[in-house]
VEXDREN-2710 file (C-alpha; in Angstrom, 1 decimal):
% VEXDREN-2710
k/r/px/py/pz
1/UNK/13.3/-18.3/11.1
2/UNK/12.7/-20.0/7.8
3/UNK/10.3/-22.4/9.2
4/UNK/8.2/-19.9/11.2
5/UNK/8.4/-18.5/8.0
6/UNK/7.0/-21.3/6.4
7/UNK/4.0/-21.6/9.2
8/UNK/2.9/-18.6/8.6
9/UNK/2.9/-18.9/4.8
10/UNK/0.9/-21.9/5.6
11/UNK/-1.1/-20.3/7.6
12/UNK/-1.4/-17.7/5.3
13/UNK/-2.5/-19.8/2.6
14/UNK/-5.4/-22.0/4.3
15/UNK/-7.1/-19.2/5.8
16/UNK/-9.2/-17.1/4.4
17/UNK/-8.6/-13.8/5.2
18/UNK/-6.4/-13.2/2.5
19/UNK/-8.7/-14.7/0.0
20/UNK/-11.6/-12.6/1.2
21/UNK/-9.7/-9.2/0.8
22/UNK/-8.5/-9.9/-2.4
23/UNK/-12.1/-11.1/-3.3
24/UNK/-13.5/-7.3/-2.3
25/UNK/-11.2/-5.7/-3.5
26/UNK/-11.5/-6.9/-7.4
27/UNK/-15.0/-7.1/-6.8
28/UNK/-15.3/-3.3/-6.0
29/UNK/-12.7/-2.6/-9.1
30/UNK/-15.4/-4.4/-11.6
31/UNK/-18.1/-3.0/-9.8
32/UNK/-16.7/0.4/-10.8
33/UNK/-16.1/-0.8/-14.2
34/UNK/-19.1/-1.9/-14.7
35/UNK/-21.1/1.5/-13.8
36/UNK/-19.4/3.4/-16.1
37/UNK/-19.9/1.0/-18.7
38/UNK/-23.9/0.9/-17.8
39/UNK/-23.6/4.8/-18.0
40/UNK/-21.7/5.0/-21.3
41/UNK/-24.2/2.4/-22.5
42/UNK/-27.2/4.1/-21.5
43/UNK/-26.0/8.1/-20.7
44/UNK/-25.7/9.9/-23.9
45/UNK/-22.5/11.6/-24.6
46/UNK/-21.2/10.2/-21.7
47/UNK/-17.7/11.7/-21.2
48/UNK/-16.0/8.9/-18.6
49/UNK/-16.7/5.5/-20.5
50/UNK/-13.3/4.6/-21.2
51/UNK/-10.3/2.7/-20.2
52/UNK/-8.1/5.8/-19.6
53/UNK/-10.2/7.5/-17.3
54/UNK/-10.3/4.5/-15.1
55/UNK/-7.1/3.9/-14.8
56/UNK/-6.1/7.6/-14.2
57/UNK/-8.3/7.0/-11.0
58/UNK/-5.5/4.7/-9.8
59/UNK/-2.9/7.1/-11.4
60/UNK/-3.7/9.8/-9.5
61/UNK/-4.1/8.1/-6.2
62/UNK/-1.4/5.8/-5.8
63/UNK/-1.7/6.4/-2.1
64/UNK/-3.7/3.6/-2.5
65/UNK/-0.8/1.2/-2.5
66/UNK/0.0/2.5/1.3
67/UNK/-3.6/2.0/2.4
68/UNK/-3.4/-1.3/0.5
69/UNK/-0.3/-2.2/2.6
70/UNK/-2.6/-1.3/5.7
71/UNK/-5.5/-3.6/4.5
72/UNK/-4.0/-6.8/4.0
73/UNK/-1.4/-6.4/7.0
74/UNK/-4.1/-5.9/9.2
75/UNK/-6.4/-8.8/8.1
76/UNK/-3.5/-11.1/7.8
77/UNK/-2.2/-10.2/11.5
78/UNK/-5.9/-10.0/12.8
79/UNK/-5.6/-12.9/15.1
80/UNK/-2.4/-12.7/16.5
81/UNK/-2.8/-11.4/19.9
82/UNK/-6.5/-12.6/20.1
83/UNK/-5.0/-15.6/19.6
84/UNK/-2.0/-15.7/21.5
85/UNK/0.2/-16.6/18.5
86/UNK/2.9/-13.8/19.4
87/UNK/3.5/-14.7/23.0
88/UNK/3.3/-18.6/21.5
89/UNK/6.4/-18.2/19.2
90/UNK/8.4/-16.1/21.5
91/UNK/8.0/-18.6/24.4
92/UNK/8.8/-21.9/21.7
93/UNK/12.4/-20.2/20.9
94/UNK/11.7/-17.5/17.9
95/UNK/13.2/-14.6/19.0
96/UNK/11.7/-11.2/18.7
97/UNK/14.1/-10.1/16.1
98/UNK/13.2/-13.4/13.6
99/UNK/9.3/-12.9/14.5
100/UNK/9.3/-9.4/13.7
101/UNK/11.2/-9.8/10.3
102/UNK/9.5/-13.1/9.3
103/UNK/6.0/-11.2/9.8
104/UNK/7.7/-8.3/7.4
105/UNK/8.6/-10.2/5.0
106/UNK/4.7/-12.6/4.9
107/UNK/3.0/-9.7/4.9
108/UNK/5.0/-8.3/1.8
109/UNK/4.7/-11.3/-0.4
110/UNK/0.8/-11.6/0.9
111/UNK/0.4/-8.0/-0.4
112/UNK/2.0/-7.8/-3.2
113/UNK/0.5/-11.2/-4.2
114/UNK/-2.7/-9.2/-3.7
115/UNK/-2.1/-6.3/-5.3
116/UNK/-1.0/-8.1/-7.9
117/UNK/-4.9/-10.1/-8.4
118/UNK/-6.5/-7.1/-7.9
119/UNK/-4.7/-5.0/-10.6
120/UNK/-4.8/-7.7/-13.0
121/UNK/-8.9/-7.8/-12.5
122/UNK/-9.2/-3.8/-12.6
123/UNK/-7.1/-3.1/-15.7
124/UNK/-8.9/-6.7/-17.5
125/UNK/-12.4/-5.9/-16.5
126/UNK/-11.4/-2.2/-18.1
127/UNK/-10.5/-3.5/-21.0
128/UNK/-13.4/-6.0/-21.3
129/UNK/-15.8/-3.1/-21.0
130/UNK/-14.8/0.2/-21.7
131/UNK/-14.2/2.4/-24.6
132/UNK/-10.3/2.4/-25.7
133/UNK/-9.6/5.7/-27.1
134/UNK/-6.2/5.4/-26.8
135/UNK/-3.3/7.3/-25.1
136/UNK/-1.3/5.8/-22.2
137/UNK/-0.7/2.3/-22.3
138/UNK/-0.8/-0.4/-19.6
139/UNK/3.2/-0.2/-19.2
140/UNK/3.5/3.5/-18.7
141/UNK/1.1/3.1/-15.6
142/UNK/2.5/-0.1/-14.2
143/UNK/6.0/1.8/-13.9
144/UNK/4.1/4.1/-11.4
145/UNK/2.9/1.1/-9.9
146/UNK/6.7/-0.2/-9.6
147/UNK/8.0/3.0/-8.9
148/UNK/5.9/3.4/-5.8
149/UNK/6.8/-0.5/-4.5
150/UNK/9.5/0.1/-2.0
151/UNK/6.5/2.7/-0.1
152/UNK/3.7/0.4/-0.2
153/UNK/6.3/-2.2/1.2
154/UNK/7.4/0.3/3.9
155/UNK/3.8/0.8/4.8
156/UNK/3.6/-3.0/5.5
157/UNK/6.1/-2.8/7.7
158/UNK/5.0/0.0/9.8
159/UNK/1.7/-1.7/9.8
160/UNK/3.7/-5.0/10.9
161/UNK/6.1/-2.8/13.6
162/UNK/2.6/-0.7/15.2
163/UNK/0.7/-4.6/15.0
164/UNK/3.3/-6.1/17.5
165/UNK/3.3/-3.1/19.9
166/UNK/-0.2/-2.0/19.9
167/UNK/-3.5/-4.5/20.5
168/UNK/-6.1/-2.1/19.6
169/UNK/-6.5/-2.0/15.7
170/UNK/-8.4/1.3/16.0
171/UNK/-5.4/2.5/18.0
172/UNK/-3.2/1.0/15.4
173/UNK/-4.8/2.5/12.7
174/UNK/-4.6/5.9/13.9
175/UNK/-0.6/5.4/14.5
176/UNK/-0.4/4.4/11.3
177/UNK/-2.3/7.7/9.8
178/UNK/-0.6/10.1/12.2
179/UNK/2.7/8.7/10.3
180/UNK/2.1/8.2/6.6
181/UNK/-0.9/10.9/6.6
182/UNK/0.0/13.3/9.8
183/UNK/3.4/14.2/9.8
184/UNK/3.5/14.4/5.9
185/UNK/1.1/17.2/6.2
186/UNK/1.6/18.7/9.5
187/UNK/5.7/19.1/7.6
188/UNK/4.2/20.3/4.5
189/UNK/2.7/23.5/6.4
190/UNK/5.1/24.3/8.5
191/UNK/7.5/23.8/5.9
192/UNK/6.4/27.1/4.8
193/UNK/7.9/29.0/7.4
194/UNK/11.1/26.4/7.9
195/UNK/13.4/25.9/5.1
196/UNK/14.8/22.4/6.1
197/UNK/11.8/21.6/7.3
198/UNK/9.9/22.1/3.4
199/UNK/13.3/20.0/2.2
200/UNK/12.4/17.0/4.1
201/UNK/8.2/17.3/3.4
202/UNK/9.3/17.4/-0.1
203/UNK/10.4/13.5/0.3
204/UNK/7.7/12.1/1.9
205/UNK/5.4/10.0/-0.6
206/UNK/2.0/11.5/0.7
207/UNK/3.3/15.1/-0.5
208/UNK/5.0/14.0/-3.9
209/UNK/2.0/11.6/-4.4
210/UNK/-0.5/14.6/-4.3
211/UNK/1.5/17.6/-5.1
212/UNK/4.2/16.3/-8.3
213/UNK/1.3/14.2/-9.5
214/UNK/-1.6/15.2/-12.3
215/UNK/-3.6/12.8/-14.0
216/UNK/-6.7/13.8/-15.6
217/UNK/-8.7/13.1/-19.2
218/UNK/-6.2/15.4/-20.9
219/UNK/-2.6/15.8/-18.6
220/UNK/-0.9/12.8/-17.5
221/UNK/2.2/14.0/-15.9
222/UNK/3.8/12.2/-12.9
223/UNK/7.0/12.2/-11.5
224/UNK/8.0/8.8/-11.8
225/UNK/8.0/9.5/-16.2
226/UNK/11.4/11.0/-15.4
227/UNK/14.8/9.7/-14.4
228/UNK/15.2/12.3/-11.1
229/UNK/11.3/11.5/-10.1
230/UNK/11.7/8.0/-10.7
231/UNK/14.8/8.6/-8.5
232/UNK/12.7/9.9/-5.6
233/UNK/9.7/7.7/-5.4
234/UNK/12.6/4.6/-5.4
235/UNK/15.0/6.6/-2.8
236/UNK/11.9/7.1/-0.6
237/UNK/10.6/3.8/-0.4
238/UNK/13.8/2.5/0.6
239/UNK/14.5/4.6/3.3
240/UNK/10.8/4.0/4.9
241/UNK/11.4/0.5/5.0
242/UNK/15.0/1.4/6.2
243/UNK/13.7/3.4/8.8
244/UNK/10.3/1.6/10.1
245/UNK/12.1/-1.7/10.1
246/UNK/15.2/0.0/12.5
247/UNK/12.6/1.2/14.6
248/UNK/10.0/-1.5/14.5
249/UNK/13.1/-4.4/15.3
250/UNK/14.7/-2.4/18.6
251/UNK/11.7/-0.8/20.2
252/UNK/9.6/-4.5/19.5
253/UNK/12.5/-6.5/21.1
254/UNK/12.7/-4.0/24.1
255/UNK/9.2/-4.5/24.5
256/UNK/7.0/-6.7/26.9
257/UNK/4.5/-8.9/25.6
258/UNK/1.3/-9.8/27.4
END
């Protein structure tokens, strides 16, 4: 496993898909950092020209992180059936199990490794530009960042698990929503009218991410500032990747590839 591991880091590294994400991605950050600067350059009495209300744009949507997950699996995992690779490294003597957990494990490292570009560009380019009036610093907001981790990681590997069963990225991509957007709302509703059921919506990141969150110019109060939030967020993560891993490993080596 460790040198399939080490071909598709490889692989990983001389092509450019990765490079071209990351590339947009810190491209559109600065782009955005750049308007408001233009506009608290030329607006007057322009209220959203500073550093905090940039940030509190990631703050407040740390969903991001899961659709980040999604991003870079995808473009990194593009060309495996298109190219055959899959069906290659079965047939040369990886088994499904080693494939499955060696793509889990590139995929992590190439996204975090991503994010990790990206949010060193957003939060610079802020800084570079943009008024600094203060209030929450740079640390405070990378502990949501961290606190939310073991999520964005579970969402690569569901992305990784519904990549090796399912062709069709559209297809794929709809899975994937029906799971980490879908059920957490579908749960959420009925949860009203089902005890247990309102328990167990309660845990899933897209609630807690939209409903224990709020970030604006003048609150910043998330759950991940206190130890039983923090708690959650961590426990969470760690059971999606607990539980899309499981699932992606037996029903992927059950499976027949084509």
């Amino acid at each position: 496993m460790l040198n399939y591991m080490k071909s598709e880091c490889y692989r990983v590294i001389h092509g450019k898909e990765l490079y071209v994400l990351t590339g947009v991605l810190s491209g559109l950050t600065v782009l955005m950092n750049v308007i408001l600067y233009l506009f608290n350059r030329f607006v007057f009495d322009f209220p959203y020209g500073s550093i905090r209300y940039s940030l509190n744009i990631l703050s407040s949507s740390m969903t991001t992180l899961l659709l980040g997950g999604l991003l870079v699996t995808s473009f990194v995992f593009s060309e495996e059936h298109k190219n055959g690779t899959l069906k290659n490294a079965v047939s040369f003597g990886i088994s499904r199990g080693q494939f499955f957990t060696a793509k889990c494990i590139v995929c992590s490292a190439a996204s975090l490794v991503c994010m990790a570009v990206v949010l060193t560009v957003y939060y610079g380019s802020a800084y570079l530009l943009l008024d600094d009036p203060g209030g929450i610093t740079v640390m405070v907001r990378l502990r949501g960042v961290a606190a939310n981790l073991p999520m964005a990681f579970a969402a690569v590997i569901l992305t990784v698990a519904l990549m090796c069963m399912i062709k069709k990225e559209i297809l794929m991509t709809i899975c994937w929503m029906a799971v980490i957007w879908g059920i957490p709302i579908i749960s959420f509703i009925v949860g009203f009218k089902i005890e247990w059921l309102n328990r167990a919506a309660q845990w899933m990141p897209w609630n807690y991410l939209k409903y224990e969150t709020s970030v604006n110019m003048t609150q910043y109060e998330c759950l991940w500032d206190t130890p039983e939030g923090l708690a959650k967020c961590l426990i969470a993560g760690v059971i999606g990747i607990v539980v899309f891993y499981v699932a992606g490993y037996v029903v992927f080596r059950k499976r027949d590839i084509a």
